[in-house]
C-alpha positions in Angstrom: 0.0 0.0 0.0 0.8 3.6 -0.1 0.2 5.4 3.5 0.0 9.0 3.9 0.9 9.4 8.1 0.8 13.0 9.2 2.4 14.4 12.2 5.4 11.3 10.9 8.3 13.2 12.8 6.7 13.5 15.5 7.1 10.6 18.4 4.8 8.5 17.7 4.8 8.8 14.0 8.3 8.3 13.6 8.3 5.0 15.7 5.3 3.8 13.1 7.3 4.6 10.1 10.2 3.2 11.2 8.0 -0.1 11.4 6.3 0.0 8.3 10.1 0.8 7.1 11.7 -1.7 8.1 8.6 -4.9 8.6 7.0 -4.4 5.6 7.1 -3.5 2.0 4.6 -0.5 2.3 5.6 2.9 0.3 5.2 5.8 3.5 4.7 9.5 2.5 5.4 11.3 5.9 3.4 14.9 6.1 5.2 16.6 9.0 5.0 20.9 9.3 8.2 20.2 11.4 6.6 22.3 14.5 9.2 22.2 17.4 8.3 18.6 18.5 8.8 17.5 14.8 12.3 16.1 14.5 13.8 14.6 11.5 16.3 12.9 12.8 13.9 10.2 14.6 14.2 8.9 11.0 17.5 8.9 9.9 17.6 5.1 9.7 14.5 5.6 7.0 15.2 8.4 5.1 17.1 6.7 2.3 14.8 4.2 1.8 13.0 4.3 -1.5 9.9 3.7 -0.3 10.2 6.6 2.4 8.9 10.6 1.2 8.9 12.8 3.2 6.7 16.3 2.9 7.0 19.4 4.9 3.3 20.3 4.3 1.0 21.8 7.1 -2.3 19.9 7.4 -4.6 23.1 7.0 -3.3 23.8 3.7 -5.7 22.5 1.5 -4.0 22.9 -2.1 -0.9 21.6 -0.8 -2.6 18.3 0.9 -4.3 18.0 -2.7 -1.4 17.9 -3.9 0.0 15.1 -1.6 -3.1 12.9 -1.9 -2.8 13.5 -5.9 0.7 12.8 -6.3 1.4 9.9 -4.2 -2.1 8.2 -4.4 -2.8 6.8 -0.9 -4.8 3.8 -0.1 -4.9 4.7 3.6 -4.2 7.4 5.4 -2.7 7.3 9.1 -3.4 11.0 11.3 -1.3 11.5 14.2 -0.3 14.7 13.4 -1.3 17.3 16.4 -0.5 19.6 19.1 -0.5 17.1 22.0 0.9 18.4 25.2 -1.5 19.5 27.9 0.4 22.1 29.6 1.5 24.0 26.3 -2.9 23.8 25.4 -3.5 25.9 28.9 -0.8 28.6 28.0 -1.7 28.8 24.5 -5.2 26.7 23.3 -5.9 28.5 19.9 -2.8 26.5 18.3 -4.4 23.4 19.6 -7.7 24.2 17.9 -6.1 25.2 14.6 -4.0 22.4 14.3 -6.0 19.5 15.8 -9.4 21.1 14.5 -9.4 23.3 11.7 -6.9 20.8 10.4 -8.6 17.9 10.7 -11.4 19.0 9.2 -9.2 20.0 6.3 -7.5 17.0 5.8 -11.2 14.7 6.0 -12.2 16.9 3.4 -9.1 16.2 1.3 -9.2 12.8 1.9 -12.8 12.5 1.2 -12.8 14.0 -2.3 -10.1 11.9 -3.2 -11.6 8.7 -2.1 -15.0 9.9 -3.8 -13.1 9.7 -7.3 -11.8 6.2 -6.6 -12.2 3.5 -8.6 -15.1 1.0 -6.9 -12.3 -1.7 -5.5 -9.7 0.9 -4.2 -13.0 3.1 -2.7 -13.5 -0.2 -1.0 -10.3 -0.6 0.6 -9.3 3.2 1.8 -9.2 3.7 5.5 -8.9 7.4 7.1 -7.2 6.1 10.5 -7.7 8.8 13.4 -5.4 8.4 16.0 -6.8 10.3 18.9 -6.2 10.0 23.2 -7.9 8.2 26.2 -7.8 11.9 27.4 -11.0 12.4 25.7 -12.8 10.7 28.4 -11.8 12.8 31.2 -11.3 11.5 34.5 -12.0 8.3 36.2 -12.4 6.7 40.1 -10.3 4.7 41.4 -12.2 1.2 40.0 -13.4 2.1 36.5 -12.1 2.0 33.2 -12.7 3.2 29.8 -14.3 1.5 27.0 -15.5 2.6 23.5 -18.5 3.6 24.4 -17.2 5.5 27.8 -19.0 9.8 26.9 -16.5 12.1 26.4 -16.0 14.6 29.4 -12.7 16.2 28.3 -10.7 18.6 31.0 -8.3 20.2 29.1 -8.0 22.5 26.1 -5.8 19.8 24.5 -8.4 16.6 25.0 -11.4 19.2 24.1 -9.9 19.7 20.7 -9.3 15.6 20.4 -12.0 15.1 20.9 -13.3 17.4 18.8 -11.6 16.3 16.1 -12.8 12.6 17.2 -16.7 13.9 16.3 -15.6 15.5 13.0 -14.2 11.9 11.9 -17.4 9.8 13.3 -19.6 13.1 11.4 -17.8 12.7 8.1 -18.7 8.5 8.5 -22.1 9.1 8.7 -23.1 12.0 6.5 -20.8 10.7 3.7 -20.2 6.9 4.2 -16.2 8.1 4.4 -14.6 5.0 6.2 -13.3 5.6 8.9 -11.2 4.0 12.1 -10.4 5.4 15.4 -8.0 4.8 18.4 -8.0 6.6 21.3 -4.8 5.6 23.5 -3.0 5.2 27.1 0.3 7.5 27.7 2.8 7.0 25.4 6.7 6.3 26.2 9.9 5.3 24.5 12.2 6.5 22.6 12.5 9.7 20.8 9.9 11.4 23.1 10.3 15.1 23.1 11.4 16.1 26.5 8.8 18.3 27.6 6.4 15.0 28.6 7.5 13.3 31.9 9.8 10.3 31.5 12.3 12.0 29.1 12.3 15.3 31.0 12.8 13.7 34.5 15.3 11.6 32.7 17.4 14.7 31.3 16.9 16.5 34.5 18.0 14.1 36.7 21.4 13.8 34.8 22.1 17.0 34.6 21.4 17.6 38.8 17.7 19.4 38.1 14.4 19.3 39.7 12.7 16.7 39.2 9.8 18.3 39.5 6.2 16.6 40.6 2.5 18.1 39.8 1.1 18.0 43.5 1.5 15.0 45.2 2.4 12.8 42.4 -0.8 10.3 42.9 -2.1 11.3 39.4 -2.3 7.3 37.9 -1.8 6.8 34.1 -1.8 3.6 32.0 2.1 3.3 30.3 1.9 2.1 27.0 5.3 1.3 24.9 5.4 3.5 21.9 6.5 0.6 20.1 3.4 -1.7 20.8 1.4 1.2 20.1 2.7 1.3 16.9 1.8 -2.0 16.2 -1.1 -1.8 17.4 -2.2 1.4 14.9 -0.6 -0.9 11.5 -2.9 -3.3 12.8 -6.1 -1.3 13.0 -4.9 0.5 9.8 -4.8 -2.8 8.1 -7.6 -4.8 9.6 -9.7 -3.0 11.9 -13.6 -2.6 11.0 -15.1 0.1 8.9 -16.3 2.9 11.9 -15.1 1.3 14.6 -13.1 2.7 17.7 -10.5 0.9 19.3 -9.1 1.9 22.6 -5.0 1.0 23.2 -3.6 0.5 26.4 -0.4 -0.8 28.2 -1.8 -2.9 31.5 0.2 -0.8 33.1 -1.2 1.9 35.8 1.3 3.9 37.4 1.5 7.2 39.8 3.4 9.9 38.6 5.9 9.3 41.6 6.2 5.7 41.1 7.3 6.6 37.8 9.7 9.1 38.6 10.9 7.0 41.4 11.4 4.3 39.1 13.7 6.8 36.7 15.7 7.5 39.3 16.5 4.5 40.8 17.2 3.1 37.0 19.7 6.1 37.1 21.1 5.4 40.1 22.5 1.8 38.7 23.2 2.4 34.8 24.9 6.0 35.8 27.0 5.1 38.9 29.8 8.2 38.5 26.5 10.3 38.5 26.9 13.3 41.4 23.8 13.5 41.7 22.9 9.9 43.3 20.8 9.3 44.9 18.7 10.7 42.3 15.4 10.5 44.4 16.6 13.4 46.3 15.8 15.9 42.8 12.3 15.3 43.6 10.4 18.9 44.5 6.8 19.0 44.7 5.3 21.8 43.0 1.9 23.4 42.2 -0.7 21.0 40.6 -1.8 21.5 37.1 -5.0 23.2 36.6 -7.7 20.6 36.1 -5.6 17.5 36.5 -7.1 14.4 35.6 -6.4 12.2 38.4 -6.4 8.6 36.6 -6.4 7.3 33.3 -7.0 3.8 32.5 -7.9 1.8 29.3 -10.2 -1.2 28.7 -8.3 -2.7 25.6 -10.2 -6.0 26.0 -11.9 -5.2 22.4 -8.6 -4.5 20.4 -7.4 -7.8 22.0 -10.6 -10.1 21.0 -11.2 -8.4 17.7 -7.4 -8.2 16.4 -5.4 -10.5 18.6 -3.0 -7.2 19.8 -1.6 -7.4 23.3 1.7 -5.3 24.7 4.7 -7.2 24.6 6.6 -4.6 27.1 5.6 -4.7 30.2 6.5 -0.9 32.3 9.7 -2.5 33.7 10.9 -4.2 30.7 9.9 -1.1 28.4 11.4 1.8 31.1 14.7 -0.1 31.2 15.0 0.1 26.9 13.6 4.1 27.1 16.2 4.9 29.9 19.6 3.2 28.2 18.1 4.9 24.5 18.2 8.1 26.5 21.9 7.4 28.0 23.2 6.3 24.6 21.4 9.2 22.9 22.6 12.1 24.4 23.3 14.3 21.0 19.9 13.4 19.5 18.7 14.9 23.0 20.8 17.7 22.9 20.0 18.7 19.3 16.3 18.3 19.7 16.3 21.0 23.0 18.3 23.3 20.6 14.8 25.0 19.7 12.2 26.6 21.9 11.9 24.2 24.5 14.1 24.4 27.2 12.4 22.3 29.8 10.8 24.7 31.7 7.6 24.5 33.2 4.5 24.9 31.1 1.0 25.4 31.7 1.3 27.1 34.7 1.2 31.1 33.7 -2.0 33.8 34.1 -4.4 30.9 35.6 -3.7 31.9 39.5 -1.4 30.9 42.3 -2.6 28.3 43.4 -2.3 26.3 40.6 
């Protein structure tokens, strides 16, 4: 097949091409704007490849996305790209509407007057794959889980315009028969994260003798999912997953914030033993909470597993371990991609009131 993924130098999108890469015999067009979480070299390993494009198109550009579908003929489509980082929505939300809004809209439409022009077999086979978040859902109690048919009670600007974008997908199904396919998944980890999310800023921090710095008291629970099994598990929805359906991806793997940070540095404290900083625990500083914290996330991924036969492989302690040494052996990548804007300061904390 030919696969348009958007948002393809971004984490995620660059761990999924770097599968179809190298486990298949599928030509990938990546669409990437190359925002500051966009980083090329995530796909050095690719980018010779001849069946590897790469396009430095924004997804609200309609004549140049016409272009794209046009030239390079897609049979499926894979949309990652996004503004995804909670804290960077509450400072600044109109980006996160434009992009993950506006720009979906834009690219279903795209996509949808290609696919009408199809030929009746290839119209048959197109997939429009939406990968969206568990965030959508809002929070949960300490028992529950969510399912496909959980409502949507988002808290942040960032899950508000998911799941926004999640409507416009299930809309275009219904009023134009476009097919469709969505996943909404657990927090992400691995390698090549940009280093504002938790594990690789901790990470950096902590080698470098920084705060480690914890929202409240660190109880907030989230389900760990190895980027690598979620890429998996998105080729295998792409491929074989049901016209309309939803598919919810999770790792098994609930966590607290501080046992996860606890778990970095203790990791540290063994594979970096020069380190002046061990014990590493000691970095940890409690700061204000984010406004409107979700206090637990946790996915029922029963269906994806019954329907498609897709389980994690990684389990947290297996898949930490292989994130941590990346990191260690990684350093220039690291260096090079906090070269731009992002410093790893704090986000999401400015003009909404001191006690957040």
């Amino acid at each position: 097949m030919n696969i348009i993924v958007t948002g393809g130098a971004g984490f995620i999108g660059s761990a999924v091409i770097r599968q179809y890469i190298s486990d298949t015999e599928h030509t990938i067009i990546n669409v990437d704007v190359l925002t500051y979480a966009g980083n090329l070299e995530s796909l050095a390993e690719v980018e010779n490849n001849p069946r590897y494009h790469f396009e430095q198109v924004n997804i609200c550009d309609n004549e140049a996305m016409t272009r794209v579908f046009e030239q390079y003929q897609p049979d499926a489509i894979m949309h990652l790209a996004a503004e995804s980082h909670v804290d960077r929505s509450i400072d600044g939300p109109a980006d996160f509407i434009q992009t993950n809004i506006v720009g979906t809209c834009n690219l279903l439409e795209v996509a949808r007057h290609y696919w009408n022009d199809l030929d009746e077999a290839r119209k048959a086979k197109f997939r429009f794959h939406h990968v969206s978040t568990d965030e959508v859902y809002g929070d949960l109690d300490e028992t529950g889980l969510f399912t496909e048919e959980t409502a949507y009670e988002p808290s942040s600007p960032y899950s508000a315009s998911k799941a926004s974008s999640d409507h416009l997908v299930r809309a275009w199904h219904r009023t134009y028969g476009f097919p469709i396919v969505i996943t909404n998944c657990s927090n992400n980890y691995g390698s090549h994260q940009f280093p504002e999310k938790l594990i690789p800023l901790v990470t950096l921090n902590a080698l470098e003798g920084k705060p480690l710095p914890i929202y409240g008291n660190g109880q907030q629970i989230r389900d760990w999912l190895h980027v690598d099994d979620h890429a998996r598990a998105l080729r295998l929805v792409l491929e074989t997953g049901k016209n309309a359906q939803t598919y919810n991806i999770g790792g098994h793997n609930e966590k607290t914030n501080l046992e996860v940070v606890k778990t970095i540095c203790a990791l540290l404290d063994k594979l970096v033993p020069e380190s002046p900083y061990k014990p590493h625990e000691q970095l940890i500083t409690y700061v204000s909470d984010r406004p409107g914290h979700d206090l637990r996330y946790a996915i029922d991924a029963d269906k994806i597993d019954r329907d498609l036969g897709w389980l994690p492989v990684e389990t947290f302690e297996s898949g930490i371990e292989k994130t941590i040494h990346w990191y260690l052996n990684n350093r220039e990548w690291c260096q090079h991609v906090q070269d731009g804007s992002y410093q790893r300061e704090r986000l999401g904390s400015s003009e909404v009131g001191e006690n957040t």
